[in-house]
C-alpha positions in Angstrom: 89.1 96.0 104.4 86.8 94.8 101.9 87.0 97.2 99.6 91.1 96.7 99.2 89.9 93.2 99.0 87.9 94.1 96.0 90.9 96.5 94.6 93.1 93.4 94.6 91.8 90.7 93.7 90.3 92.7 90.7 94.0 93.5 89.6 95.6 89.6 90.2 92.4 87.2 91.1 94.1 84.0 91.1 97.3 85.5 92.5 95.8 87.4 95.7 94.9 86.0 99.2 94.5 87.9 102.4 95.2 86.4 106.0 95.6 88.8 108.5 97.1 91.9 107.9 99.6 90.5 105.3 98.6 89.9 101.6 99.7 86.4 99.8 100.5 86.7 96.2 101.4 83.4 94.6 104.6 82.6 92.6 105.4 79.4 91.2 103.5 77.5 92.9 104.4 78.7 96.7 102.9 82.1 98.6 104.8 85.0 99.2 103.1 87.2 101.9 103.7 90.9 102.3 102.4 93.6 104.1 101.3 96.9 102.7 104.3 99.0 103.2 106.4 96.3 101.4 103.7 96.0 98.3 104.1 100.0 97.9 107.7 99.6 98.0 107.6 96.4 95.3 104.8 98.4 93.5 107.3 101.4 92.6 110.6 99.1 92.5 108.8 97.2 89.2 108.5 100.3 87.8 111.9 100.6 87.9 112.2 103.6 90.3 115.7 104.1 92.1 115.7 103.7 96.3 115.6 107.8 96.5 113.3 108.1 94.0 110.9 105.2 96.3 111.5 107.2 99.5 110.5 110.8 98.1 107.4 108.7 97.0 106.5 107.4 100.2 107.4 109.7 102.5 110.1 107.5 104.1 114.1 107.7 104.6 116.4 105.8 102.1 117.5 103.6 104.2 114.0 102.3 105.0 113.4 101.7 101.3 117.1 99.4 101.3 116.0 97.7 104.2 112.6 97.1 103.0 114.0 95.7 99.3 116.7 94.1 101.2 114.2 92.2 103.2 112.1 91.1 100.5 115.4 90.1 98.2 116.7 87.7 101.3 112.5 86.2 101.9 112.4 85.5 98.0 115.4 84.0 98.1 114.6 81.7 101.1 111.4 80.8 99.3 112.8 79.7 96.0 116.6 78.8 97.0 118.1 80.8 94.6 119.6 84.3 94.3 117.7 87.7 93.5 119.5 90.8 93.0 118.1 94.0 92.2 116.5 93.0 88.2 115.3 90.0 89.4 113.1 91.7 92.3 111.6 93.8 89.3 111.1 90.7 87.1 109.5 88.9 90.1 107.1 92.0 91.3 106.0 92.5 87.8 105.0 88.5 87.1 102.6 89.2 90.2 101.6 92.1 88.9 102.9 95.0 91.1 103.4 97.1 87.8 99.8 97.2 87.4 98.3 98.4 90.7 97.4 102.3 90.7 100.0 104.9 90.6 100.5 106.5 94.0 100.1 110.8 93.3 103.0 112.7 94.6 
């Protein structure tokens, strides 16, 4: 656990906390917390790969991917009170960063 610790907060320091097994970004001003599978999901969906595209990736059906983005979309939107579609998820998940973490090989 440490060493993902180390991984992350090295990438976004004053962006990252970890409390149990989710990790907490922060966002104007408020925490967003996500597990792992939906920070590899937001890591390939701000750099702008399609849902197939995610799934081949990750070894998961299409319809996990949709439900996963789908999921995050309607938690952002709770947060913040306003609407995200699609571009606005990849705005969002670069401004924390997700563009930057290390490229998944496959």
């Amino acid at each position: 656990m440490l060493q993902n610790e180390q991984i992350n907060l090295a990438i976004a320091p004053e962006k990252t906390l970890f409390i149990n097994r989710k990790i907490l970004y922060i966002y104007k001003g408020k925490y967003l917390a996500f597990t792992a599978k939906q920070i590899d999901v937001l890591h390939l969906v701000s750099l702008g790969y399609s849902n197939a595209k995610i799934a081949k990736r990750l070894f998961m059906k299409e319809s996990t991917v949709k439900l996963i983005t789908y999921r995050i979309m309607r938690y952002i939107e709770r947060s913040f009170k306003e609407k995200v579609d699609r571009f606005s998820l990849i705005v969002i998940a670069q401004k924390l960063g997700f563009n930057s973490l290390p490229k998944i090989n496959n």
